[in-house]
C-alpha atoms as a printed R data frame, in Angstrom:
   type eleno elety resid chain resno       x       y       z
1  ATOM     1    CA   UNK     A     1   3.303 -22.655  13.440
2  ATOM     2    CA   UNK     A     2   6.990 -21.882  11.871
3  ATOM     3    CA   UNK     A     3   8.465 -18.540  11.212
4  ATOM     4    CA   UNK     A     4   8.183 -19.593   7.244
5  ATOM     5    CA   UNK     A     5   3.789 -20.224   8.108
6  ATOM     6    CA   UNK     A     6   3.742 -17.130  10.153
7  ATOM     7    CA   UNK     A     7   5.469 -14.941   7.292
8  ATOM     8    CA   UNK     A     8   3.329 -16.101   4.578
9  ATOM     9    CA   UNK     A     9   0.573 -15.754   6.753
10 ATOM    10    CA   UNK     A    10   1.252 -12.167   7.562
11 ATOM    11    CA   UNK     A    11   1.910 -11.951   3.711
12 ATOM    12    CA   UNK     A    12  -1.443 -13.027   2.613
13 ATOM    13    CA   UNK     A    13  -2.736 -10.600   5.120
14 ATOM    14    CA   UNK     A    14  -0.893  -7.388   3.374
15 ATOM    15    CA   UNK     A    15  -2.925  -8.649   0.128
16 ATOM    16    CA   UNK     A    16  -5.988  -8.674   1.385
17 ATOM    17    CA   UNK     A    17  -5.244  -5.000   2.674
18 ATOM    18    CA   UNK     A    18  -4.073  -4.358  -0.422
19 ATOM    19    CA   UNK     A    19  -7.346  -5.322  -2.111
20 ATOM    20    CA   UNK     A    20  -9.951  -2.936  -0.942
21 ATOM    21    CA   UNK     A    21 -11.457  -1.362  -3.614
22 ATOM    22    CA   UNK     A    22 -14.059   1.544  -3.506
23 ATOM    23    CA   UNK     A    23 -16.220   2.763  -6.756
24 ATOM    24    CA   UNK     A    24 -15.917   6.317  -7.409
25 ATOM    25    CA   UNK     A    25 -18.337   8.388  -9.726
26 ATOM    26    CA   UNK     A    26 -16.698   8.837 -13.106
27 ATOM    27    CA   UNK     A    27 -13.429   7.058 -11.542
28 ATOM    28    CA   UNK     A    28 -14.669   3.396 -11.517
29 ATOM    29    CA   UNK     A    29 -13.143   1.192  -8.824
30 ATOM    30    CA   UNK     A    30 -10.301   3.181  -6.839
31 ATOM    31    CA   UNK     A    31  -8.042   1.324  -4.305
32 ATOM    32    CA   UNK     A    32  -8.455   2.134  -0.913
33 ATOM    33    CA   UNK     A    33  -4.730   2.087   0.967
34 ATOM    34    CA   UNK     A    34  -4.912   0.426   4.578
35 ATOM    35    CA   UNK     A    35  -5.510   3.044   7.168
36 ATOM    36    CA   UNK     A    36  -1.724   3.866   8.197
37 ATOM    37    CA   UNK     A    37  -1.027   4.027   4.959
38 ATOM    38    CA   UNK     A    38  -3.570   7.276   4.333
39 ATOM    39    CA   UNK     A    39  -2.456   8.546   7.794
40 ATOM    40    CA   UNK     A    40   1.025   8.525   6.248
41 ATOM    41    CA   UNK     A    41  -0.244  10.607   3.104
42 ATOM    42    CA   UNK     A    42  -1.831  13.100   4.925
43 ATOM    43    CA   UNK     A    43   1.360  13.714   7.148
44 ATOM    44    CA   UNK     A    44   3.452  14.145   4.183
45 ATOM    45    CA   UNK     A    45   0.464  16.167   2.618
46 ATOM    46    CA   UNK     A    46   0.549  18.738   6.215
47 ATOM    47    CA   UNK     A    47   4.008  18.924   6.658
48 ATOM    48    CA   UNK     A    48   3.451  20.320   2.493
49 ATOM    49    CA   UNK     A    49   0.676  22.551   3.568
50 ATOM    50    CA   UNK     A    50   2.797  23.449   6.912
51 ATOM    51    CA   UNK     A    51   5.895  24.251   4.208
52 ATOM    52    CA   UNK     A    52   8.006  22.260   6.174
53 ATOM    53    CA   UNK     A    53   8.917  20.443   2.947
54 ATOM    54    CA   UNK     A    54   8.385  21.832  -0.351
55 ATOM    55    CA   UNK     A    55   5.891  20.628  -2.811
56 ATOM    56    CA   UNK     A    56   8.138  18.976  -4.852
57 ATOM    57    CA   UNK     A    57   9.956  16.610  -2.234
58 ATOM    58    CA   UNK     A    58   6.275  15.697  -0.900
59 ATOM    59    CA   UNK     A    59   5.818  14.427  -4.491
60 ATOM    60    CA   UNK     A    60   8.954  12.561  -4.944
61 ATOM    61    CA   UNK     A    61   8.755  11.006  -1.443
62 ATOM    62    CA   UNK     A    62   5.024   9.989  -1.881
63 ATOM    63    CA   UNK     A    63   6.150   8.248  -5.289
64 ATOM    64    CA   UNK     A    64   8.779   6.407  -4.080
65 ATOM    65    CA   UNK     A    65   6.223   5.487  -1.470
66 ATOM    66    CA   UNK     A    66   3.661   4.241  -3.849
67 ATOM    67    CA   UNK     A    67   5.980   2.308  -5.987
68 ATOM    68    CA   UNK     A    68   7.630   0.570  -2.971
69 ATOM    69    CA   UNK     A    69   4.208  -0.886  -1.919
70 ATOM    70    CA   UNK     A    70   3.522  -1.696  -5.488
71 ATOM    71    CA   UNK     A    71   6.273  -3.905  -5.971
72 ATOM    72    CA   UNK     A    72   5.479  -5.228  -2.218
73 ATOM    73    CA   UNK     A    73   1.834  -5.889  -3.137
74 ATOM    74    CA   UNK     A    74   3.004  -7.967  -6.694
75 ATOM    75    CA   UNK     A    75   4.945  -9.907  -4.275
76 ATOM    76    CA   UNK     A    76   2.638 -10.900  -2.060
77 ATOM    77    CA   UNK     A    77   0.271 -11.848  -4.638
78 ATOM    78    CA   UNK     A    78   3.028 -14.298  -6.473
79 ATOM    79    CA   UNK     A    79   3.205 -15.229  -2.913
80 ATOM    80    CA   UNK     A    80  -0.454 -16.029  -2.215
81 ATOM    81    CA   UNK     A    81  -1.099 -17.522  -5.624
82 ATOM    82    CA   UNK     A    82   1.567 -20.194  -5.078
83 ATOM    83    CA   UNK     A    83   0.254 -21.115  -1.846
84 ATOM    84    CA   UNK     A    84  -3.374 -21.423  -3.586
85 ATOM    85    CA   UNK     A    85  -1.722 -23.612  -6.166
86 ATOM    86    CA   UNK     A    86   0.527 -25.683  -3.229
């Protein structure tokens, strides 16, 4: 397998991470992060509780979190479609 198989591979495989999706009561479906992911979150969201950080850092830092793996997840699915369409 080459390093360019093995990345898409491991590519694909952030997707389908990515794509767990939970329904909530009055929420509809909700996407369900991968498990480090939600281990991260609830660092950030005890070091808040802790006041290690303030509120307002936890919130900028969690953004910047969740837009980062946005704009990873939209590339892996360009990714993953091209493959399907290879």
């Amino acid at each position: 397998m080459s390093a360019f198989t093995r990345e898409l591979s491991g590519t694909h495989e952030t997707l389908r991470a990515f794509t767990r999706r939970v329904d909530v009561p009055l929420l509809g479906q909700v996407a369900v992060p991968p498990p480090d992911k939600i281990a991260y979150y609830a660092g950030i969201g005890v070091l808040t509780a802790l006041q290690v950080i303030e509120w307002p850092l936890a919130l900028v830092i969690t953004a910047g979190h969740l837009l980062a793996d946005q704009h990873l997840s939209g590339l892996a699915k360009g990714v993953g479609e091209a493959l399907e369409t290879a």
